[in-house]
C-alpha positions in Angstrom: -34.0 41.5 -7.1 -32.7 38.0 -6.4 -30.0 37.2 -3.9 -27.1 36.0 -6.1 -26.2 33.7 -3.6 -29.4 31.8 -3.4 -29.4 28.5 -5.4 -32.2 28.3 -7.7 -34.4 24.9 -7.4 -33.8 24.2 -10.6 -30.2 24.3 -10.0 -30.7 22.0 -7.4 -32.8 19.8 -9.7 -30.0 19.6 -12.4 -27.2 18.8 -9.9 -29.5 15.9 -8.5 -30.1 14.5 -12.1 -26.4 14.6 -12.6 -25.8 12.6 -9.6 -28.1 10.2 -10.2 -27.4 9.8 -14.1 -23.8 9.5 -13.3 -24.3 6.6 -10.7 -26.7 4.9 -13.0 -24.1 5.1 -15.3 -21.6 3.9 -13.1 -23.7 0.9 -12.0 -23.9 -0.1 -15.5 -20.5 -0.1 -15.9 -20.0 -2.3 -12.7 -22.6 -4.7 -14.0 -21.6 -4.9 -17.5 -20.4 -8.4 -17.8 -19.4 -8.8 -22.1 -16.6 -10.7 -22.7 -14.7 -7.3 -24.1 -16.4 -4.9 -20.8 -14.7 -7.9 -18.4 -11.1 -7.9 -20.1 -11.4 -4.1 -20.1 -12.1 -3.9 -16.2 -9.8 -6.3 -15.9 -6.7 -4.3 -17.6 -7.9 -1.1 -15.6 -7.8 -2.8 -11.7 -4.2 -4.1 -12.8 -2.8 -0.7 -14.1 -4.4 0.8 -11.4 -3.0 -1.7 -8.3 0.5 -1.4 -10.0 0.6 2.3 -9.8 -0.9 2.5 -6.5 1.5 0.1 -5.1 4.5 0.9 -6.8 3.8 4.2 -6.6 3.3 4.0 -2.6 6.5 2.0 -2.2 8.3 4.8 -4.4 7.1 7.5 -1.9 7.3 5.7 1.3 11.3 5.1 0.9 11.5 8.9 1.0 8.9 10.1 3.1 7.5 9.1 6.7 3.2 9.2 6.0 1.4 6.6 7.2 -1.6 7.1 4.5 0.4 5.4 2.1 0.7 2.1 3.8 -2.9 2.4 3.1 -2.6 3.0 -0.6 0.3 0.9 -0.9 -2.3 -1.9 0.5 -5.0 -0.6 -1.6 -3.0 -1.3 -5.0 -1.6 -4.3 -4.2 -5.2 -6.5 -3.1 -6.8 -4.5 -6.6 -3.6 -6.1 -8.2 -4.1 -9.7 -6.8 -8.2 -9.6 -6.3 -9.5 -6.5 -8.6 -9.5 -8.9 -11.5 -11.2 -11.9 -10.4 -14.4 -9.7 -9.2 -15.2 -9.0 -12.2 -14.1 -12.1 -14.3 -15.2 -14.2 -11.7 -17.9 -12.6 -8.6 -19.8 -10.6 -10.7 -20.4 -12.7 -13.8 -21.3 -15.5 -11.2 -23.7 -13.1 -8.8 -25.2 -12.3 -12.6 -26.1 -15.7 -13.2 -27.6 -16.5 -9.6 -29.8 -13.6 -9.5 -31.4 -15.3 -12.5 -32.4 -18.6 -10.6 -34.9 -18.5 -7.6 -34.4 -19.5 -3.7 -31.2 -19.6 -2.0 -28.9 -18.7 -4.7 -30.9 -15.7 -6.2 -30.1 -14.4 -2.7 -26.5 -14.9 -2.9 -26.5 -13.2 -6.0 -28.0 -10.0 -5.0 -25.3 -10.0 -1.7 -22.6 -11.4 -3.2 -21.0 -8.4 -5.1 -21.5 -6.4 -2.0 -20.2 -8.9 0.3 -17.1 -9.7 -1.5 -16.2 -5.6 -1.7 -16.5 -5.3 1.9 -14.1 -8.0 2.4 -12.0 -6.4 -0.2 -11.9 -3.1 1.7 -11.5 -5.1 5.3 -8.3 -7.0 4.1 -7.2 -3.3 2.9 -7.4 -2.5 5.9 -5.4 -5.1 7.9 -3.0 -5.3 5.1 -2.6 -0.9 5.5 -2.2 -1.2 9.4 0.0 -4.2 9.5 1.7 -3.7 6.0 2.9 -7.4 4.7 6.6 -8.3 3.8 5.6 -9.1 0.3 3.5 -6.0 -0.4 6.4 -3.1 0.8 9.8 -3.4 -1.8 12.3 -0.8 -1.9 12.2 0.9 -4.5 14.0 3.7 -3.4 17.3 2.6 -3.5 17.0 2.1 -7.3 16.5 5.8 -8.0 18.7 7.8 -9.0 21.5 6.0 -10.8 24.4 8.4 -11.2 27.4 9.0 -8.9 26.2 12.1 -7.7 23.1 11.2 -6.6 24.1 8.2 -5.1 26.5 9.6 -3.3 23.7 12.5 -2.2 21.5 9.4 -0.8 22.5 7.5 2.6 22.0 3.9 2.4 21.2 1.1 4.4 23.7 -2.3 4.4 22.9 -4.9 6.7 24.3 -8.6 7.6 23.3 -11.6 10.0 25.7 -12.9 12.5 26.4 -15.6 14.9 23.8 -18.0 12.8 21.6 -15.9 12.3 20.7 -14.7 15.7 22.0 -11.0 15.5 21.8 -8.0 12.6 24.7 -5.9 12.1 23.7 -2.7 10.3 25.4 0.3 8.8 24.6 3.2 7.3 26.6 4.7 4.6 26.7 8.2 2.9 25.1 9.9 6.1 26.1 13.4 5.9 22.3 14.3 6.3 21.6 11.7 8.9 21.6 12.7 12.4 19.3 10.2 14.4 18.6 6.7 13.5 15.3 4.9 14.8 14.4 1.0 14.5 11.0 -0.2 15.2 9.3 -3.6 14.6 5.9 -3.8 14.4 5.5 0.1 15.9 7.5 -0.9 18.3 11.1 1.3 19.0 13.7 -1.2 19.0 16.5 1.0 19.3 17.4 4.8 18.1 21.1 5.9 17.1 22.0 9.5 17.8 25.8 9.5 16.9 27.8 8.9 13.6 28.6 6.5 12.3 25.4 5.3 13.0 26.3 1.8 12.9 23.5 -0.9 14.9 22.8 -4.2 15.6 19.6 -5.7 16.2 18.7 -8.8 18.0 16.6 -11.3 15.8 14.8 -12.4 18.7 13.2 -9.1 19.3 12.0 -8.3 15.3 8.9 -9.3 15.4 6.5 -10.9 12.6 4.1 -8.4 10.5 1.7 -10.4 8.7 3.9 -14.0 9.2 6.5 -11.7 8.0 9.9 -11.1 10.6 10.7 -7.5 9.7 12.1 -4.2 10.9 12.3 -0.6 9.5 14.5 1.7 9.8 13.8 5.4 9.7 16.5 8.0 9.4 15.9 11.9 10.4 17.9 15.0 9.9 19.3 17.2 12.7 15.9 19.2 12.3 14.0 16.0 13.0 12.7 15.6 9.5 12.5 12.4 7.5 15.1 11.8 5.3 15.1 8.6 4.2 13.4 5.0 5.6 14.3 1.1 5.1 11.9 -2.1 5.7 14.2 -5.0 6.1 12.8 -8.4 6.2 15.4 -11.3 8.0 14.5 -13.7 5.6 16.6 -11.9 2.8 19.7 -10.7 5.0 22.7 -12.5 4.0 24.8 -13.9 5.9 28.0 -12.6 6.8 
């Protein structure tokens, strides 16, 4: 009698097929360069960059993982780039390959060059996440006076010209330490109510060429409860 758990070689033979059937088939699709196959790509990448970003930012005002500054990043280059590949790179690489020398070349690399710059500027953009690419979305859910009030938040104003940031947090019945970090770097951390800070604008440092800070706040159990990014270029004045 045969071992149930041996795998047949015909099993193995119709799991390779599949593999390769689905990749040819997913090569095709990446290649496919009609007018109505480009627009439809197109559409896709954009959907897809403004859930992952948006969705990212959502996440990230509530919890503290790092993977999503990754995601976040992710969505956000498929949003600005995802697009022009493939109105753009790939119909262009197409038309190369069909010439000789130099540019037939080009043609062959250039798909695969431009999506390993696309995943290296993911990268950069994950570990040192840009002012324009993180938004706060968090502060804009939950709209009725109950869960507002449930929520602390995060108010903050520039003094003396600009050169300090007075903070305050409001609502903090959950709160029980505050940390500030620039660039992974602790700024300061806040252990008693009302949990008030300022922060010196000459030590917020620039992420991306953007002058930013976050601010995490944790529960008396040490977990996450909520978290701000706070750029200096839209504090107000006081």
């Amino acid at each position: 009698m045969a071992n149930p758990t041996e795998t047949s070689p015909s099993s193995l033979a119709g799991v390779t097929s599949a593999v390769r059937n689905g990749w040819r088939t997913a090569k095709t699709v990446y290649y496919a360069n009609s007018v109505s196959w480009r627009v439809l790509k197109s559409g896709a990448l954009l959907f897809l960059g403004c859930f992952l970003w948006a969705g990212s930012n959502v996440l990230q005002s509530y919890v503290g993982w790092r993977v999503l500054d990754y995601t976040m990043a992710y969505g956000f280059v498929v949003l600005l780039y995802g697009p022009v590949h493939h109105l753009v790179v790939i119909p262009l690489a197409l038309r190369w390959r069909r010439s000789s020398g130099l540019r037939q070349r080009f043609g062959k690399r250039l798909p695969t060059a431009m999506l390993a710059v696309f995943l290296a500027v993911v990268l950069i953009a994950g570990t040192f996440p840009a002012g324009a690419m993180t938004v706060d979305f968090g502060s804009a859910i939950g709209t009725s006076d109950s869960a507002t009030a449930a929520q602390p938040e995060l108010a903050c104003t520039t003094e003396s010209g600009g050169e300090t940031i007075v903070c305050e947090v409001t609502n903090a019945g959950r709160v029980d330490r505050v940390v500030v970090t620039s660039a992974g770097e602790q700024l300061l951390a806040v252990d008693d109510p009302p949990y008030d800070f300022t922060v010196e604008a000459a030590n917020v440092q620039s992420t991306m060429d953007r002058e930013q800070f976050r601010v995490v706040l944790y529960d008396e159990n040490g977990n996450l409860v909520r978290q701000y990014t706070r750029r200096l270029s839209t504090i107000g004045l006081n």
